[in-house]
Backbone bond lengths (Angstrom), bond angles and torsions (degrees), N, CA, C in turn:
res aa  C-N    CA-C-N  psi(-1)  N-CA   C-N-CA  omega(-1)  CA-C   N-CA-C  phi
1 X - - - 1.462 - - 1.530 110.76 -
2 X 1.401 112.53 141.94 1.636 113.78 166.20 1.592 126.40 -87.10
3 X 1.515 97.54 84.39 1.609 120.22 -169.63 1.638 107.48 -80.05
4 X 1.082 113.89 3.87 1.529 116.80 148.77 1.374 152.39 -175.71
5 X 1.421 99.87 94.60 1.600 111.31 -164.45 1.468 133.33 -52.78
6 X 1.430 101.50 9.66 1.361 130.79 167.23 1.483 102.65 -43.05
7 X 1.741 103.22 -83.60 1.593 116.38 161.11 0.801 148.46 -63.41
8 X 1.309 98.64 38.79 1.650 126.72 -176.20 1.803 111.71 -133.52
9 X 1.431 111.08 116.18 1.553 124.25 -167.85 1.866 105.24 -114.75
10 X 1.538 98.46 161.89 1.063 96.34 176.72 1.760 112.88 -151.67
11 X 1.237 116.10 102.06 1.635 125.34 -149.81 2.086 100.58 -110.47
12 X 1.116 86.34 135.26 1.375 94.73 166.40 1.628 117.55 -158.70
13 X 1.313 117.07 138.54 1.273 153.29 155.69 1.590 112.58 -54.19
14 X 1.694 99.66 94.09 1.268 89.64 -170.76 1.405 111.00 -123.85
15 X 1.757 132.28 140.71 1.208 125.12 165.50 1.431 114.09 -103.78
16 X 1.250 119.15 -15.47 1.507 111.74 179.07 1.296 114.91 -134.36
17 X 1.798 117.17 97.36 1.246 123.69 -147.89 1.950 97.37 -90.32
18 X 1.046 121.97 -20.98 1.616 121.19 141.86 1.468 114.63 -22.59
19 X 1.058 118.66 -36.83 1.478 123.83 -149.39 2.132 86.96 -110.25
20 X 1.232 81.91 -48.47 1.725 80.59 -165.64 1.807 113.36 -61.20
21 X 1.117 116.05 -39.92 1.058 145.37 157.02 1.910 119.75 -25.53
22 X 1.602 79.50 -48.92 1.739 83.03 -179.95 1.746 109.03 -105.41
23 X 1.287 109.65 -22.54 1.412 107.29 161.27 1.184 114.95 -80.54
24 X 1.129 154.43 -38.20 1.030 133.82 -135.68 1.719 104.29 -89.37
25 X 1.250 113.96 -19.23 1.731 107.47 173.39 1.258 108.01 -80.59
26 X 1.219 136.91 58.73 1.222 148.90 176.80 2.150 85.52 -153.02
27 X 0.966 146.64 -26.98 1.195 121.80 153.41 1.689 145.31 6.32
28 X 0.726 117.85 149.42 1.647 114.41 179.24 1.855 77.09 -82.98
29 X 1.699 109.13 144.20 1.180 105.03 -172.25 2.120 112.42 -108.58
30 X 1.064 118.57 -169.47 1.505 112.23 -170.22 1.187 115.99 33.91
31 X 1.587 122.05 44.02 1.733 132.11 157.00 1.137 103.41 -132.98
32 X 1.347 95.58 155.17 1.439 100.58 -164.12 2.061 117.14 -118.85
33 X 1.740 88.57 123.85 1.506 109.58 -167.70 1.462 111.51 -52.22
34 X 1.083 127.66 126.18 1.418 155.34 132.41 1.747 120.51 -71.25
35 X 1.294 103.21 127.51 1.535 100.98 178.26 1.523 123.15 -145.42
36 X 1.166 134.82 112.39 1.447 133.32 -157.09 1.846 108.08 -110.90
37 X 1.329 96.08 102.77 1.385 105.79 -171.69 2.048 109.22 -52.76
38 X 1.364 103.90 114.20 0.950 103.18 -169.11 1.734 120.45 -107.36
39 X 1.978 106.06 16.11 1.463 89.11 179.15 1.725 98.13 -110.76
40 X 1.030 118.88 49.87 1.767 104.00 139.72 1.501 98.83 -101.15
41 X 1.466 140.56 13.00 1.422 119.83 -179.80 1.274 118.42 102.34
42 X 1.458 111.13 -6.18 1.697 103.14 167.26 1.466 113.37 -89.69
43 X 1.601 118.32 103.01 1.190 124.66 170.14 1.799 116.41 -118.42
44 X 0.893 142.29 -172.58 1.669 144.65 148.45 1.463 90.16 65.26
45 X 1.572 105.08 -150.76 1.332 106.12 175.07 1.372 151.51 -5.09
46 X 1.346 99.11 -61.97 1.184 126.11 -178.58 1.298 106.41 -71.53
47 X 1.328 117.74 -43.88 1.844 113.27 176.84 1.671 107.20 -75.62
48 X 1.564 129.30 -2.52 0.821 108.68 -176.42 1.425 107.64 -88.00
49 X 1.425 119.16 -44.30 1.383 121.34 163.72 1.289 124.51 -41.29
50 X 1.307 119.18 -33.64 1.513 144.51 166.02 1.328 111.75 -28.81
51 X 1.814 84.81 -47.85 2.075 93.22 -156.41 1.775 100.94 -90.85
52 X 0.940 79.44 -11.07 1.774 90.58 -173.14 1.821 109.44 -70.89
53 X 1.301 106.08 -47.61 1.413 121.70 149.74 0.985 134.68 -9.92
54 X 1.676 102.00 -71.13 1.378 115.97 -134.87 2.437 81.30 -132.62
55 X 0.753 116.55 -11.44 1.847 128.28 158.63 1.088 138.45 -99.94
56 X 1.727 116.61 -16.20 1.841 120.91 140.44 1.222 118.14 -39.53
57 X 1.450 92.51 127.58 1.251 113.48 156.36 1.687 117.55 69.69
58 X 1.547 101.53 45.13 1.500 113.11 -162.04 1.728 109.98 -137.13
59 X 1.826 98.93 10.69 1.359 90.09 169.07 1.220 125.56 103.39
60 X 1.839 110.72 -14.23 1.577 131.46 -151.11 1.642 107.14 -69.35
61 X 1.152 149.04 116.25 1.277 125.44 156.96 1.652 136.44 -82.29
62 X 1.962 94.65 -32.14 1.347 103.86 179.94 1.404 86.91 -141.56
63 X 1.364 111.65 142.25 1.750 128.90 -177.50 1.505 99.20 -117.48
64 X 1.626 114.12 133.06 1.043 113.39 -178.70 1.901 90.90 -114.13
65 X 1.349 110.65 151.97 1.208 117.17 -159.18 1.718 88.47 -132.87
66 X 1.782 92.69 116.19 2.020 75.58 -169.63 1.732 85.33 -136.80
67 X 0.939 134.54 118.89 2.137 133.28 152.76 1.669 106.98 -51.58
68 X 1.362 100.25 144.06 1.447 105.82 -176.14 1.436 112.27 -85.42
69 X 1.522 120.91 18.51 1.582 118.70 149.25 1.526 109.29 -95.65
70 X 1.412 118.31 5.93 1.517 110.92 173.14 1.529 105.53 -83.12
71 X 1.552 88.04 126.66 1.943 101.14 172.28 1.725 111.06 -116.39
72 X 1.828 101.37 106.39 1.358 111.21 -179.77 1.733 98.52 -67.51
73 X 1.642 104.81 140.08 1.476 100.41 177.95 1.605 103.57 -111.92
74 X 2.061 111.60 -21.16 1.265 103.50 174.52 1.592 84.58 -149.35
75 X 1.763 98.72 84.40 1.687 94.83 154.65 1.490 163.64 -28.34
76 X 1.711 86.89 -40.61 1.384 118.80 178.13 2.200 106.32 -47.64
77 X 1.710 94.82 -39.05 1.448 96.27 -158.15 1.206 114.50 -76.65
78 X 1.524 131.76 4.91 1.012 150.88 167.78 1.680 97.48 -65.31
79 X 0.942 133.15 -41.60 1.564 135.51 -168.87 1.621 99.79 -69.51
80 X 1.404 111.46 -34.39 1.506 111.09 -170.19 1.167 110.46 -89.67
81 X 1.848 122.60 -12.57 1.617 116.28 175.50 1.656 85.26 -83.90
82 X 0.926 140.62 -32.09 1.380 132.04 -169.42 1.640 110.46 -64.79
83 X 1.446 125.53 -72.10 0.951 104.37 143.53 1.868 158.10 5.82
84 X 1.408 104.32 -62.26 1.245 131.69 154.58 1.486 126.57 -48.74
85 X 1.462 101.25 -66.64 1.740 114.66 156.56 1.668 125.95 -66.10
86 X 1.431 110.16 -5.04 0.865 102.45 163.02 1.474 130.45 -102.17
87 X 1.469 117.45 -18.21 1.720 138.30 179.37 1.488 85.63 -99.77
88 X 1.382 157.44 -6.06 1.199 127.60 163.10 1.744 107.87 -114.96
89 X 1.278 134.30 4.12 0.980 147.86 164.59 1.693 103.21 63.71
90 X 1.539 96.76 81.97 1.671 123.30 -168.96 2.081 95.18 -115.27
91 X 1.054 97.66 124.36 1.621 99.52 173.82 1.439 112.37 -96.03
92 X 1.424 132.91 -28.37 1.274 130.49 166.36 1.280 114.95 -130.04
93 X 1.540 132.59 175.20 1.196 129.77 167.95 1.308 92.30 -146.40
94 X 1.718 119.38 -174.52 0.900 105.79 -179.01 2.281 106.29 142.83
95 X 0.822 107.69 162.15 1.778 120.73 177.37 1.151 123.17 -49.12
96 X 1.580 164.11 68.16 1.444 118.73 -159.33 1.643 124.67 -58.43
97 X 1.302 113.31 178.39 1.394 100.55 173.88 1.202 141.19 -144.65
98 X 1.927 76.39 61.54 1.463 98.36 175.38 1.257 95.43 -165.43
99 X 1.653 142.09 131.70 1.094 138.34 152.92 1.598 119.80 117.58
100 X 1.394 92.18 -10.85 1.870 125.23 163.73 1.386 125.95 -91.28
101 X 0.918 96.98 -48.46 2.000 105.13 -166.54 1.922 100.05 -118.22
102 X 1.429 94.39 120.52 1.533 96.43 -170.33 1.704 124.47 -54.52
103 X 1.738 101.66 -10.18 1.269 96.36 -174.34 1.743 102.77 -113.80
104 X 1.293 115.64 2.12 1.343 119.91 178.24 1.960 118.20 -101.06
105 X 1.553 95.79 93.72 1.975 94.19 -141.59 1.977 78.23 -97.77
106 X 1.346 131.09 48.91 1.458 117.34 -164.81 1.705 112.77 -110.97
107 X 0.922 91.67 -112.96 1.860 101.93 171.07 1.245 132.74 -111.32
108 X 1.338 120.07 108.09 1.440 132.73 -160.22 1.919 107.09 -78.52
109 X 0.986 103.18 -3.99 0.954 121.97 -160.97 2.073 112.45 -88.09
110 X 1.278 63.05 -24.36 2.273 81.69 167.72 1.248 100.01 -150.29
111 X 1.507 84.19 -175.64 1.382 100.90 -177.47 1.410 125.24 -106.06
112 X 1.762 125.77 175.99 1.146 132.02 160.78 1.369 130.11 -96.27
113 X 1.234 113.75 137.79 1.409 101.40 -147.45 1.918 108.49 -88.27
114 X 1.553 106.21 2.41 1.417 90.32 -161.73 1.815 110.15 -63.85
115 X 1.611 91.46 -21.61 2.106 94.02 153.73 1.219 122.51 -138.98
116 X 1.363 104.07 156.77 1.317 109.99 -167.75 1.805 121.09 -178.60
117 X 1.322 110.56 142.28 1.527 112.07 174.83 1.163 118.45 -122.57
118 X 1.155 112.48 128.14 1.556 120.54 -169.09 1.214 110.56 -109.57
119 X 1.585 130.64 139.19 1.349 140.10 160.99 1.962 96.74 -82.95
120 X 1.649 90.52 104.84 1.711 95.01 -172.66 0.859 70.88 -101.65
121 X 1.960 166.46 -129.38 1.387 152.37 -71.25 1.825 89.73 -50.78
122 X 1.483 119.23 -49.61 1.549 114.21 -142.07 1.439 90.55 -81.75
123 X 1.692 131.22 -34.75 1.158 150.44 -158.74 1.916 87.56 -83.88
124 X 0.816 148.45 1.99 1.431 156.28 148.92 1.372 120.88 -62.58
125 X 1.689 104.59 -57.56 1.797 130.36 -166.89 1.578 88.03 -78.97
126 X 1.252 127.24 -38.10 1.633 100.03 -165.12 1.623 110.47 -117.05
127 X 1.168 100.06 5.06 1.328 105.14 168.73 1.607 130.60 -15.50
128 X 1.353 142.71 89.68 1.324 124.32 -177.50 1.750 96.03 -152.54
129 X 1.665 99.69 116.80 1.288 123.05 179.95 1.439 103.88 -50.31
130 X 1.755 110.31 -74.35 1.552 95.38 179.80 0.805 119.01 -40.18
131 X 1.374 139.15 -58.84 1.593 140.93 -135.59 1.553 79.34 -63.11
132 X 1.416 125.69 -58.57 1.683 117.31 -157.20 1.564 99.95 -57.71
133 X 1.423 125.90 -61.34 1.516 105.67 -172.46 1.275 111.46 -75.29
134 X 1.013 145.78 23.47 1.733 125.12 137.82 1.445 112.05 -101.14
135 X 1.561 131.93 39.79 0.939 144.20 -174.72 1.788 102.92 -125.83
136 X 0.998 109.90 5.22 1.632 128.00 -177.16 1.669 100.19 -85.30
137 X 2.100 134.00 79.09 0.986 127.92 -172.97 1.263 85.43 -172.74
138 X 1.781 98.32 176.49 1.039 103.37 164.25 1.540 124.24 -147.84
139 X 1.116 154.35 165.75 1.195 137.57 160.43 1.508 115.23 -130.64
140 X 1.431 93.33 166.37 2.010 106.80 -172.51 1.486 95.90 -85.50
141 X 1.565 103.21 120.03 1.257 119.85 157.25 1.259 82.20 79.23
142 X 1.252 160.00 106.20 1.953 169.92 -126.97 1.865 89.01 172.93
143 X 1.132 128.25 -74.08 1.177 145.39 -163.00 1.243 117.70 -96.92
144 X 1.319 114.10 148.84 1.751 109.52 176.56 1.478 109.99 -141.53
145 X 1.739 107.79 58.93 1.447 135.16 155.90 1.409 112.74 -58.86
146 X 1.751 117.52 108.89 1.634 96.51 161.68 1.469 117.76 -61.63
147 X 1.113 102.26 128.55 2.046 106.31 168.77 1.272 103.38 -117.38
148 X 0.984 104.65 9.02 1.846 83.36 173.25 1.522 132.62 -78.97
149 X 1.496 107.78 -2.36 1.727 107.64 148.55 1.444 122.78 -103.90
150 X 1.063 118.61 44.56 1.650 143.92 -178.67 1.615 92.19 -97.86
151 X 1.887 105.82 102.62 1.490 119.24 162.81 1.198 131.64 -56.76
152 X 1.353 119.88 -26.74 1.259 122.88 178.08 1.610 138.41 -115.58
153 X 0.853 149.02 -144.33 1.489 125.83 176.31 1.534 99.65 -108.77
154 X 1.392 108.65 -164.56 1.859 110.90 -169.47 1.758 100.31 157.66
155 X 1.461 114.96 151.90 0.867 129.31 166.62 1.667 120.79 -121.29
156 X 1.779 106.41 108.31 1.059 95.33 -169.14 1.719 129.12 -70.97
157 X 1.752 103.98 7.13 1.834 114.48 179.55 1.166 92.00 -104.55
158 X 1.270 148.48 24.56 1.565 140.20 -169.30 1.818 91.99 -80.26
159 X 0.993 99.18 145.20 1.713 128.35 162.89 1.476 122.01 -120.18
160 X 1.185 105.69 -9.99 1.939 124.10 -179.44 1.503 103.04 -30.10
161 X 1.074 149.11 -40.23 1.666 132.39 179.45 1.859 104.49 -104.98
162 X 1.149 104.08 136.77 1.696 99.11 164.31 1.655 116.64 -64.04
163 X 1.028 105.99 -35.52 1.688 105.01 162.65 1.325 122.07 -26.13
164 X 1.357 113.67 -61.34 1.614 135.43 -158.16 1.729 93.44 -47.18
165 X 1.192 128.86 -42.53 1.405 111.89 177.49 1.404 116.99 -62.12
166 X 0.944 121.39 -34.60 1.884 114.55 177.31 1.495 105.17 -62.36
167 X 1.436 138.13 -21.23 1.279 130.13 -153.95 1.870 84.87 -125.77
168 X 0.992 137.94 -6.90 1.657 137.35 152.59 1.432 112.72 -86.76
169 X 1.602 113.94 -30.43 1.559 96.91 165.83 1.590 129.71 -69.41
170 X 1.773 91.11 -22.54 1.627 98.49 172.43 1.288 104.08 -68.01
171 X 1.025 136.74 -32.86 1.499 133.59 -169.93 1.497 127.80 -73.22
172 X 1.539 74.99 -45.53 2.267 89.60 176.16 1.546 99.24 -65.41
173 X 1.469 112.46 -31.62 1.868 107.36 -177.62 1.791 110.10 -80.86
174 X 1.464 117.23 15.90 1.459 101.71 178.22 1.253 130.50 117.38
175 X 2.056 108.57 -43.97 1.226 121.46 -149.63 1.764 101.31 -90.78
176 X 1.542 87.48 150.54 1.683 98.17 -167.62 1.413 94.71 -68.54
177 X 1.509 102.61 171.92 1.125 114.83 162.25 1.611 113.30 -139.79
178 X 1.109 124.68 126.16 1.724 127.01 178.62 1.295 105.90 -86.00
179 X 1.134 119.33 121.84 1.819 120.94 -151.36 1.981 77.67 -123.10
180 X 1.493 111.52 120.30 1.345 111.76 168.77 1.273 110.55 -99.38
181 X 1.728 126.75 169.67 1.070 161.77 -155.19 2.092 92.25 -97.91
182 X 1.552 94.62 129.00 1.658 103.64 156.28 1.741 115.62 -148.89
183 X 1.160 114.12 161.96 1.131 147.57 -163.37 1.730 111.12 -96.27
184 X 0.880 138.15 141.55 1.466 142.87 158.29 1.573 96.59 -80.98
185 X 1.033 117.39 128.04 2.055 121.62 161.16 1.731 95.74 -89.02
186 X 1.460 77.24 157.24 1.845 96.26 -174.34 1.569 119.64 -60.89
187 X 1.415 94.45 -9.37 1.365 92.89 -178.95 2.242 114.34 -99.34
188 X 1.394 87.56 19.07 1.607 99.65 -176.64 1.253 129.81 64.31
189 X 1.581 90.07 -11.90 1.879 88.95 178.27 1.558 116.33 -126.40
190 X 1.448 130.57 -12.61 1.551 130.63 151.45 1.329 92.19 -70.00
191 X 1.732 96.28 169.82 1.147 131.46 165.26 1.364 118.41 -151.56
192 X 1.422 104.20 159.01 1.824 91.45 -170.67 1.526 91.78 -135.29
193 X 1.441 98.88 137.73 1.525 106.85 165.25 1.458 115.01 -80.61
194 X 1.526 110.62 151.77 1.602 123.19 -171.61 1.876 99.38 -118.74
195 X 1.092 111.18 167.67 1.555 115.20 171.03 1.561 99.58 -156.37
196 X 0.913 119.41 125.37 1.699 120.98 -174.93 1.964 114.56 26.31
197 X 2.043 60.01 69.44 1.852 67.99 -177.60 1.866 128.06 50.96
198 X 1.371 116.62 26.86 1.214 104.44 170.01 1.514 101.07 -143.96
199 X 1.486 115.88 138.53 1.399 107.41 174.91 1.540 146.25 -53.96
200 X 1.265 126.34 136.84 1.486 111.83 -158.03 1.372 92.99 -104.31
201 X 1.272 115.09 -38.38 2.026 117.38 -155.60 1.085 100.74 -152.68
202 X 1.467 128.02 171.57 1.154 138.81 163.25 1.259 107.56 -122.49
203 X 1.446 142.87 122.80 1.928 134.03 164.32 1.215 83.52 -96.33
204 X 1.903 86.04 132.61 1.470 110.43 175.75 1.574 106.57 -88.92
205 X 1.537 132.09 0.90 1.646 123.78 -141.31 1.525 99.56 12.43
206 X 1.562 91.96 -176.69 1.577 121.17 -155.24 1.397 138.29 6.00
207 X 1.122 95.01 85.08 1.457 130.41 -175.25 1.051 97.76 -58.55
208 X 1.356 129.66 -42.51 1.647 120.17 -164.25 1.733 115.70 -86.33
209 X 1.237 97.63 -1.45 1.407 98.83 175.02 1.046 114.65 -86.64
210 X 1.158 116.34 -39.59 1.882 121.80 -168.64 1.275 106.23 -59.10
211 X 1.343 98.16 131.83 1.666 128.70 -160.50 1.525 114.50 50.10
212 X 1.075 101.88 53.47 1.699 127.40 162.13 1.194 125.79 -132.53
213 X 1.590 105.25 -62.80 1.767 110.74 -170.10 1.593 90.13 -118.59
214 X 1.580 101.37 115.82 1.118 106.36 177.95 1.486 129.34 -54.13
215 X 1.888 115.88 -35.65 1.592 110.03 164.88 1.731 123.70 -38.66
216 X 1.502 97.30 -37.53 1.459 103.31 -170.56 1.399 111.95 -81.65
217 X 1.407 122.58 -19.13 1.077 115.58 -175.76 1.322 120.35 -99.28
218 X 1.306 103.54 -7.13 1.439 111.70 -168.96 2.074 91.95 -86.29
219 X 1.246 100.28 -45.02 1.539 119.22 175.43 1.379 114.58 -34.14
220 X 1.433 118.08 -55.71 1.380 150.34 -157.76 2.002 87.69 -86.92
221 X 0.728 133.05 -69.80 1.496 136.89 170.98 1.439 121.24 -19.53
222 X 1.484 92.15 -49.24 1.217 122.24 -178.20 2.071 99.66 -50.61
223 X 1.507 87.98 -50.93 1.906 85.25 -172.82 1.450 112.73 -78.81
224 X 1.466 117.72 0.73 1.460 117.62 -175.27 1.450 112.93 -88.09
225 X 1.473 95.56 -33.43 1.739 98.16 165.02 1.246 121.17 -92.55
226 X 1.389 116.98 35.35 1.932 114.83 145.21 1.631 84.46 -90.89
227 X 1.367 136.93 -61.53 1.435 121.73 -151.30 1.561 109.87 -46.03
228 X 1.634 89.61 168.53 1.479 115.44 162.81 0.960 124.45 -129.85
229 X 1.628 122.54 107.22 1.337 125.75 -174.44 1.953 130.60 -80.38
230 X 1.661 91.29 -1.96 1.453 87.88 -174.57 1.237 98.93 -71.13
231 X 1.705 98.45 167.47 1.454 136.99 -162.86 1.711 117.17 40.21
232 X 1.281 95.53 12.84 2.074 89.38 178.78 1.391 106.64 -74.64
233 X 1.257 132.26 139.64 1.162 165.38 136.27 1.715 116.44 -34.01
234 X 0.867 151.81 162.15 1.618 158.47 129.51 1.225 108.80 -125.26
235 X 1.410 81.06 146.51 1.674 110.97 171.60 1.325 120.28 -146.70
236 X 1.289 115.90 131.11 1.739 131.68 -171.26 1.585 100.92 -64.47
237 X 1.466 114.94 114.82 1.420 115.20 -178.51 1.472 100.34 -69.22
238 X 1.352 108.82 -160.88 1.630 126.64 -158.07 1.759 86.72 -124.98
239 X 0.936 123.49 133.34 1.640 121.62 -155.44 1.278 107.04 -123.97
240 X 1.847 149.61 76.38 1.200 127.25 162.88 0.919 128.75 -107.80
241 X 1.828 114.54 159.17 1.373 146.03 -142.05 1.482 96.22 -134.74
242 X 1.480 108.24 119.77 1.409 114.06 155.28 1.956 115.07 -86.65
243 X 1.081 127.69 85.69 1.412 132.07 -173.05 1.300 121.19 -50.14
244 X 1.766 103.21 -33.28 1.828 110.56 167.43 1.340 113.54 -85.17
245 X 1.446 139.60 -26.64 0.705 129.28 144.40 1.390 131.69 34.55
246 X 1.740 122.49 -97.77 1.382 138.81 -163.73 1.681 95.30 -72.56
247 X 1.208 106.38 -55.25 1.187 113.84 -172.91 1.484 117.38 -67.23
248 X 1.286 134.33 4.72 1.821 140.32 179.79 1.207 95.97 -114.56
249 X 1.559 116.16 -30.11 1.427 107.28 -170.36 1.845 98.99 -74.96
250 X 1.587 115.76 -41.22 1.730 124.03 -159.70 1.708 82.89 -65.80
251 X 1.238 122.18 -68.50 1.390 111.90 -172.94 1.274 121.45 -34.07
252 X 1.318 114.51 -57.84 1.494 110.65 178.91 1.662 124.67 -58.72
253 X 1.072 93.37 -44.60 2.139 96.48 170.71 2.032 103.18 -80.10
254 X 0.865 106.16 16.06 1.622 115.16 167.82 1.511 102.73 -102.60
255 X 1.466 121.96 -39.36 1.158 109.18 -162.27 1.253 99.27 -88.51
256 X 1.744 121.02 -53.73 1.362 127.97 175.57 1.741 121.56 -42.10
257 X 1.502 115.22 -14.35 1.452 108.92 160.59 1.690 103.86 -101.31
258 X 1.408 131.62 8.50 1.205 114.84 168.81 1.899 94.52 -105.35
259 X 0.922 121.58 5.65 1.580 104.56 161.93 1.324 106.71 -91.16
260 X 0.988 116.47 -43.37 1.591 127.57 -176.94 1.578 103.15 -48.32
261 X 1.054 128.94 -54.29 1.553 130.36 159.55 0.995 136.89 -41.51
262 X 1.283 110.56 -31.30 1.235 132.24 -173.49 1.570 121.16 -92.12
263 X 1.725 108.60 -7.00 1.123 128.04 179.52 1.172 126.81 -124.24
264 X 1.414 100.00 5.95 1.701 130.63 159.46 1.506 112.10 -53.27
């Protein structure tokens, strides 16, 4: 049982706080929000190191990793994959991302991060930046996942997200992974995660549209009215901002096209 939600976090990478705002009271509730401002461009990778930063040494036991187009429909069940990963000694869980979601044709072999639960106490002890970026590869036959009831297509050498090395270094080191079950929504482009057969969430994709392009938002609406908002609670997450950020990143792709010139 999860006898204390104390040590229990809940972090997201957000670009459209419109969006976060109205999802997020649908949350797994009495954990406490984390939020990593994500429109100067720190998303994937880079926010994961980010969180690592800026979530040492804070007590964390299990990190829930949620995007602010994720719509919890029964929060609570998040406590019971936790659980699960914790009596079978699972370090992540999470989507694959490739061979699940009709428009995600990549690597089945990890996961996607728009959800996810992390064993951060252990993800603390072995922590090592390099080790993850020289973990950016791939090899034939690396893994010995059955996929052969994998609905959709996928490439098991894909490298397509810079992420994918943090979630192959977990792998080359041992640690399980609880790979959950999703759904196509009728509209071909959500999907909803299931957990013993009952739905946990819905991902709306494109976050950045909502309250922009009206198809998408009207779309996205569409999944807000399955929820149920009685008795939810809010609470003002804990909000960080890398301020150098935009500006380390412009320098650096400033300089990298003045070498490039220079080698013309």
């Amino acid at each position: 049982m999860v006898d204390n939600r104390s040590e229990i976090a809940i972090l997201s990478t957000v670009i459209n706080f419109d969006l976060y705002y109205k999802s997020s009271p649908f949350f797994p509730q009495d954990v406490q929000k984390y939020v990593i401002d994500g429109r100067n461009g720190m998303h994937g990778l880079k926010s994961i190191f980010y969180m690592m930063k800026m979530l040492k040494n804070k007590n964390i036991e299990w990190l829930i990793m949620a995007d602010e187009d994720v719509l919890f429909q029964d929060s609570e069940m998040v406590f019971d994959i936790i659980n699960t990963m914790k009596s079978q000694n699972y370090m992540v869980c999470g989507v694959r991302d490739g061979g699940m979601i009709a428009h995600r044709t990549y690597n089945p072999y990890v996961i996607n991060t728009f959800f996810s639960i992390l064993n951060f106490k252990e993800l603390e002890k072995i922590w090592n930046k390099d080790e993850i970026l020289k973990s950016d590869y791939s090899l034939e036959n690396e893994f010995d996942d059955d996929l052969t009831n994998l609905k959709w297509n996928f490439d098991t050498k894909s490298l397509y997200e810079p992420y994918y090395c943090f979630y192959l270094w977990l792998r080359r080191k041992n640690k399980k992974f609880l790979f959950l079950d999703t759904e196509m929504n009728e509209d071909q482009i959500a999907n909803s995660i299931t957990y013993n057969n009952k739905v946990l969430l819905h991902h709306t994709w494109f976050a950045r549209a909502y309250g922009k392009n009206d198809e998408q938002t009207q779309r996205i609406n569409v999944l807000f009215d399955l929820l149920n908002l009685k008795d939810r609670r809010t609470s003002e997450p804990v909000i960080f901002k890398d301020k150098t950020f935009f500006i380390i990143q412009k320098i650096k792709k400033t300089y990298r096209k003045i070498v490039m010139r220079l080698k013309r």
